[in-house]
C-alpha positions as CSV (number, residue, x, y, z in Angstrom):
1,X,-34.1,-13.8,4.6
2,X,-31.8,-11.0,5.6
3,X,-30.1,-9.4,3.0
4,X,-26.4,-8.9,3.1
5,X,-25.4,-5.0,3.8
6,X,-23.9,-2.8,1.3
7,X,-19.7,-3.2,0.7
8,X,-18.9,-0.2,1.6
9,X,-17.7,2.6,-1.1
10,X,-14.3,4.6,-0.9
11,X,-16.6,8.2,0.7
12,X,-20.0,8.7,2.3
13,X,-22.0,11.8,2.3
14,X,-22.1,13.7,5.4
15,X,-23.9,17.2,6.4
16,X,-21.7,20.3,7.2
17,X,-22.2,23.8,8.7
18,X,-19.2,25.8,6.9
19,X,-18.7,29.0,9.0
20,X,-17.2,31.8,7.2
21,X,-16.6,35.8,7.6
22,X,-20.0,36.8,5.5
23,X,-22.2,34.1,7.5
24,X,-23.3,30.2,7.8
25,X,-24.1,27.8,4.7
26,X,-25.4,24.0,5.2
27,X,-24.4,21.9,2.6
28,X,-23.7,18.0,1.7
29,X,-19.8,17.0,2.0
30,X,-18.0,14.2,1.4
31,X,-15.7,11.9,3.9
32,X,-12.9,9.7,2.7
33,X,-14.2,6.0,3.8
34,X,-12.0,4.9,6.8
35,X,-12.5,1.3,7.9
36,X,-10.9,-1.4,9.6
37,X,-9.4,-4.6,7.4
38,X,-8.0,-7.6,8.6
39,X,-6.2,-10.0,6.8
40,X,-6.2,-13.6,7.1
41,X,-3.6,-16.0,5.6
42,X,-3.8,-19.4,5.2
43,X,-2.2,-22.4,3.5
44,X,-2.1,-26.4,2.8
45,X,-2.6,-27.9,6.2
46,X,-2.3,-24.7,8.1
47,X,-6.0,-22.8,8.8
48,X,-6.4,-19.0,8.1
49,X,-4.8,-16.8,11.2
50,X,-4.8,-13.4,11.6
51,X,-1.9,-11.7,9.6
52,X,-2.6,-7.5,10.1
53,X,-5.4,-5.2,10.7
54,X,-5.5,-2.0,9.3
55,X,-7.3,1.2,8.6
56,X,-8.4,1.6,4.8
57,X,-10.4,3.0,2.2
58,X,-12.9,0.0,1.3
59,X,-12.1,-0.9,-2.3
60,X,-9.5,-2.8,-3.7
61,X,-9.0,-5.0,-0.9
62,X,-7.9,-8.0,-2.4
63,X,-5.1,-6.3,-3.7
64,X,-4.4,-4.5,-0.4
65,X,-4.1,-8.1,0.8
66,X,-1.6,-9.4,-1.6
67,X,0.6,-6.3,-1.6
68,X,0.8,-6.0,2.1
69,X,2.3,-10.3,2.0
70,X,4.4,-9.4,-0.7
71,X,5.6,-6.2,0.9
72,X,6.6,-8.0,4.0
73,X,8.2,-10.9,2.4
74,X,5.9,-13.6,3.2
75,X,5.0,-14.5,-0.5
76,X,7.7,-14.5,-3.3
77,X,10.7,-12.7,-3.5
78,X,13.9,-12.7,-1.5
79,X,13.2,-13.0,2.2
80,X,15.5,-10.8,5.1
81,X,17.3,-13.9,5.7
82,X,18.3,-14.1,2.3
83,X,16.3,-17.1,1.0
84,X,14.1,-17.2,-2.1
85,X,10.7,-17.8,-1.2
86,X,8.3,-19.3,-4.1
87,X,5.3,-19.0,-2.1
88,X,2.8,-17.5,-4.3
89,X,-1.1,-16.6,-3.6
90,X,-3.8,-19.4,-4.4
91,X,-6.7,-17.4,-3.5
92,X,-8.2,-14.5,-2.0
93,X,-11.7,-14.5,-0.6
94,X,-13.4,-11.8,1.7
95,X,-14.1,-14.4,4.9
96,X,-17.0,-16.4,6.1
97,X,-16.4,-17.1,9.0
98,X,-19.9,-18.2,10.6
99,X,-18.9,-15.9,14.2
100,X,-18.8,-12.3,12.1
101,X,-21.4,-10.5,12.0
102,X,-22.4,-9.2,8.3
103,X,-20.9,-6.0,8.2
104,X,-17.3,-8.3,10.0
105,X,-17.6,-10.1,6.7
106,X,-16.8,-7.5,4.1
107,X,-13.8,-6.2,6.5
108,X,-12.1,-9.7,6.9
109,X,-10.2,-11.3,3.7
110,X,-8.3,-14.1,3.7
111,X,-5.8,-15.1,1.4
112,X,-4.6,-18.9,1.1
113,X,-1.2,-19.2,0.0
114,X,0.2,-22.1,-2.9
115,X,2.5,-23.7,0.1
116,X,4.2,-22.4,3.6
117,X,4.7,-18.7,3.9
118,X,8.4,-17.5,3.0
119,X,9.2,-16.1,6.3
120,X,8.1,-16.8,10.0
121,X,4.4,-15.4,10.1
122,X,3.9,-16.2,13.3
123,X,7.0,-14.3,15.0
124,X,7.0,-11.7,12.6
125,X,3.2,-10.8,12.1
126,X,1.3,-12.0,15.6
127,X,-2.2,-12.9,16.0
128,X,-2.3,-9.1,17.3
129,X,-1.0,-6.7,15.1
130,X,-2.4,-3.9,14.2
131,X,-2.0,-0.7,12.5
132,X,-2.9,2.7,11.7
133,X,-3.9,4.2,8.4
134,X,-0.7,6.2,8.7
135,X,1.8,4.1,9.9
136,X,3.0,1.2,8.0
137,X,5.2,-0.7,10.1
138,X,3.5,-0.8,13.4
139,X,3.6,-4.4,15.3
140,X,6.9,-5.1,14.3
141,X,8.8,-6.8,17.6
142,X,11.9,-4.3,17.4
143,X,13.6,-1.6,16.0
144,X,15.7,-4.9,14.5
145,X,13.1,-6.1,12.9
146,X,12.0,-2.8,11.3
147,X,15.2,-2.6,9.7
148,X,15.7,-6.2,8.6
149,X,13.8,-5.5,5.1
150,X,12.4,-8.0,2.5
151,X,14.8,-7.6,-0.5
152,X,12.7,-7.9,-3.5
153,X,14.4,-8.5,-7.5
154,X,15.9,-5.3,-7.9
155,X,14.4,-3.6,-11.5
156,X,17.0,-3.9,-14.4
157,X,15.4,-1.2,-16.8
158,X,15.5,2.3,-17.6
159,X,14.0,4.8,-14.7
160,X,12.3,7.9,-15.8
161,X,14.6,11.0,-16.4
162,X,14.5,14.0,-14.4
163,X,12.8,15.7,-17.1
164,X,9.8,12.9,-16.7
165,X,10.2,12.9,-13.1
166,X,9.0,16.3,-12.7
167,X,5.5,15.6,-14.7
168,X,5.0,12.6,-12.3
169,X,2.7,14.6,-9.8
170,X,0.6,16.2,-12.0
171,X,0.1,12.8,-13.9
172,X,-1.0,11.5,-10.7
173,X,-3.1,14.2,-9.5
174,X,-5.1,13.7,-12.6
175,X,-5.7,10.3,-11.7
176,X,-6.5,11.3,-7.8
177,X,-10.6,11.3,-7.8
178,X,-11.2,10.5,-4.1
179,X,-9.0,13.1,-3.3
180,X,-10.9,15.5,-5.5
181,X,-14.4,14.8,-3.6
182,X,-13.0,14.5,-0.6
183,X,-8.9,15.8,-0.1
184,X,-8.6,12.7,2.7
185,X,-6.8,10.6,0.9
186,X,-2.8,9.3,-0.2
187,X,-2.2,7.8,-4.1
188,X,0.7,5.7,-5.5
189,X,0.9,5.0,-9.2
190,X,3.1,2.4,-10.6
191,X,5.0,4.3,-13.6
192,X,7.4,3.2,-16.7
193,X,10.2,5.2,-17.7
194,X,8.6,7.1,-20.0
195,X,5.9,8.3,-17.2
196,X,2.8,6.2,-18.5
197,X,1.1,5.6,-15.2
198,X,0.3,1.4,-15.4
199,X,-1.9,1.3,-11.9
200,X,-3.2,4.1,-9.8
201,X,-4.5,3.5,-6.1
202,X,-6.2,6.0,-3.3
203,X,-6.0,5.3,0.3
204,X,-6.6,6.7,3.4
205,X,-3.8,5.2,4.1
206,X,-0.2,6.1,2.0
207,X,1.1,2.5,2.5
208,X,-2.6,0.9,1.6
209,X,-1.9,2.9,-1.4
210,X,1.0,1.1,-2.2
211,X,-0.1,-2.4,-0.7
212,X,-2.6,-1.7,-3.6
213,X,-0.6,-1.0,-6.6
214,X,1.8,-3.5,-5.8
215,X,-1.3,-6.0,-4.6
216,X,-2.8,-5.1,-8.4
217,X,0.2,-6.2,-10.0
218,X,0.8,-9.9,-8.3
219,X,-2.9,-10.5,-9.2
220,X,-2.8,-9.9,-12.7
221,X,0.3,-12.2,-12.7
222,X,2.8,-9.6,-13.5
223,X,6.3,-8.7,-12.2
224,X,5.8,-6.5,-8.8
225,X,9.1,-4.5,-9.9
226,X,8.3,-1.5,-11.8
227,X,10.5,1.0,-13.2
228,X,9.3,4.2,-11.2
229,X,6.8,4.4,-7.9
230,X,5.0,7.9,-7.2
231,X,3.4,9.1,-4.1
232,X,1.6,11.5,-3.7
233,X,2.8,12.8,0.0
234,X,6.3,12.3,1.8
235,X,8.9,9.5,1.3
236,X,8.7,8.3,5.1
237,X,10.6,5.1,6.0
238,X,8.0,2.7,5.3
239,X,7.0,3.4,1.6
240,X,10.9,3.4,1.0
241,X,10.6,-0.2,2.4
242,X,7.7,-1.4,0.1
243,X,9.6,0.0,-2.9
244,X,12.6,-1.9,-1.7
245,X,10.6,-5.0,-1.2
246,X,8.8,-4.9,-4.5
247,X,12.2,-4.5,-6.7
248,X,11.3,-0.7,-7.6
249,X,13.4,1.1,-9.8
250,X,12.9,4.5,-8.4
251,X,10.5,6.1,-5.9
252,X,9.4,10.1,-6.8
253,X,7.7,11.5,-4.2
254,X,6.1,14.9,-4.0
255,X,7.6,15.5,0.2
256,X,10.2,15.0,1.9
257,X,12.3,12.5,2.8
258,X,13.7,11.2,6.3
259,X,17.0,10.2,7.0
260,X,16.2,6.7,7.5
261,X,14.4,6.9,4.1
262,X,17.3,8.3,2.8
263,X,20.3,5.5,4.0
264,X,17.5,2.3,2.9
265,X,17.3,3.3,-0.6
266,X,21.2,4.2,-0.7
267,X,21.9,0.8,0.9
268,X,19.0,-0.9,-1.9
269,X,20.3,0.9,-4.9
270,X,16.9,2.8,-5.1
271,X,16.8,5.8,-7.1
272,X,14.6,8.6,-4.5
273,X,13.5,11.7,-5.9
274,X,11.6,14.6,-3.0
275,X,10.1,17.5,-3.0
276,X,8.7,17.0,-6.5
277,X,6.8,19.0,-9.0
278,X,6.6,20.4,-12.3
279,X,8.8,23.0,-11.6
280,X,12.0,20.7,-9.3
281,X,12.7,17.2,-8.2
282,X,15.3,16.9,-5.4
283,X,17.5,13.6,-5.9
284,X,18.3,12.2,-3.1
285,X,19.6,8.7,-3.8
């Protein structure tokens, strides 16, 4: 009997020449994990189809999963056409499909859904879409569609004060340890007012990172809306979106903005904070 293979961990060991002024060492490094993940989603009457694939860090993938549907409005929410969508996730299950090989199967999930999915999967999200570990909204049909962004219940609490905005990053960084073994990879932390850090996630990818945190909220059957989101790289267009989608109250990150960035959260009522550490924060919405 063949034994299944090993799910992959978040970094693998690698040997290194490191070349310096004063000569040549050999030593054991560390890689960030980068894999390929594809999700699956199916529902009563309807069998699983191919949703996404994208590059990850192997680990929390279920969560990955259910982030990346609620993110893009198929489950829950307030869809882009302005409909509320009660779809909710049944199940997630890493695939067995008898045509992957066994190495296929610990890269494939498939999450089946309580009832139809709360936008149009199929035009939206085709049987081909694919993405980077960098980009978050690749596969979308048009620049139309890019902009036409799930609209998630907008967070009614307290967001942290400057003052607790500028401690975010290091309360992160604390929490960063794939980053310490290996400096390859992104983290989002979902944060209350006060700065308590409620889920941390590491990623090759920054959006997986969010997927994640988000994706580790709607499993545990809590709210996706959180008072404060914190990255730990640039506020680019498509983490701005996931905030959005997810209700944030507030999204602190420690780069820059874009312009884009920038006019979504002003037109979402999200509070956007760049450039941040313990010494600034730059508001800029």
């Amino acid at each position: 009997m063949s034994l299944r293979p090993r799910r992959p961990g978040p970094t693998v060991r690698t040997r290194v020449r490191e070349l310096r002024p004063d000569g040549e060492r050999r030593r054991e490094d560390r890689l960030a994990t980068e894999e390929p993940m594809e999700i699956r989603v199916a529902w009563p009457g309807a069998p699983a189809r191919r949703a996404w694939v994208t590059m990850r860090t192997p680990g929390h993938d279920f969560e990955l999963a259910a982030g990346w549907l609620r993110h893009e409005g198929v489950t829950g929410g307030v869809g882009t056409a302005g409909t509320t969508g009660a779809t909710g996730v049944a199940s997630v299950a890493y695939c067995t499909d008898e045509t992957l090989t066994p190495e296929q199967d610990l890269n494939v999930v498939t999450v089946t859904l309580d009832g139809p999915p709360a936008v149009d999967l199929g035009h939206r999200h085709g049987g081909h879409a694919s993405g980077s570990s960098a980009c978050g909204v690749c596969g979308k049909d048009s620049v139309a569609a890019v902009l036409d962004v799930p609209r998630g219940e907008r967070w009614a609490g307290a967001v942290p004060s400057d003052d607790v905005v500028r401690t975010l990053p290091d309360r992160l960084r604390d929490h960063q340890q794939v980053f310490a073994r290996t400096g390859g990879v992104h983290a989002a932390a979902a944060a209350d007012a006060d700065g308590t850090l409620l889920v941390v996630r590491e990623d090759v990818g920054r959006h997986n990172a969010v997927d994640k945190v988000t994706g580790a909220r709607v499993l545990a059957g809590e709210p996706p809306a959180v008072a404060c989101l914190v990255v730990s790289g640039r506020a680019g267009f498509e983490l701005v979106q996931k905030a959005v989608a997810a209700g944030t109250g507030s999204l602190v990150a420690v780069g820059a903005p874009t312009s884009l960035s920038v006019r979504l959260a002003e037109e979402a009522g999200l509070v956007l904070y760049g450039f941040t550490s313990a010494s600034r924060c730059v508001r800029y919405a």
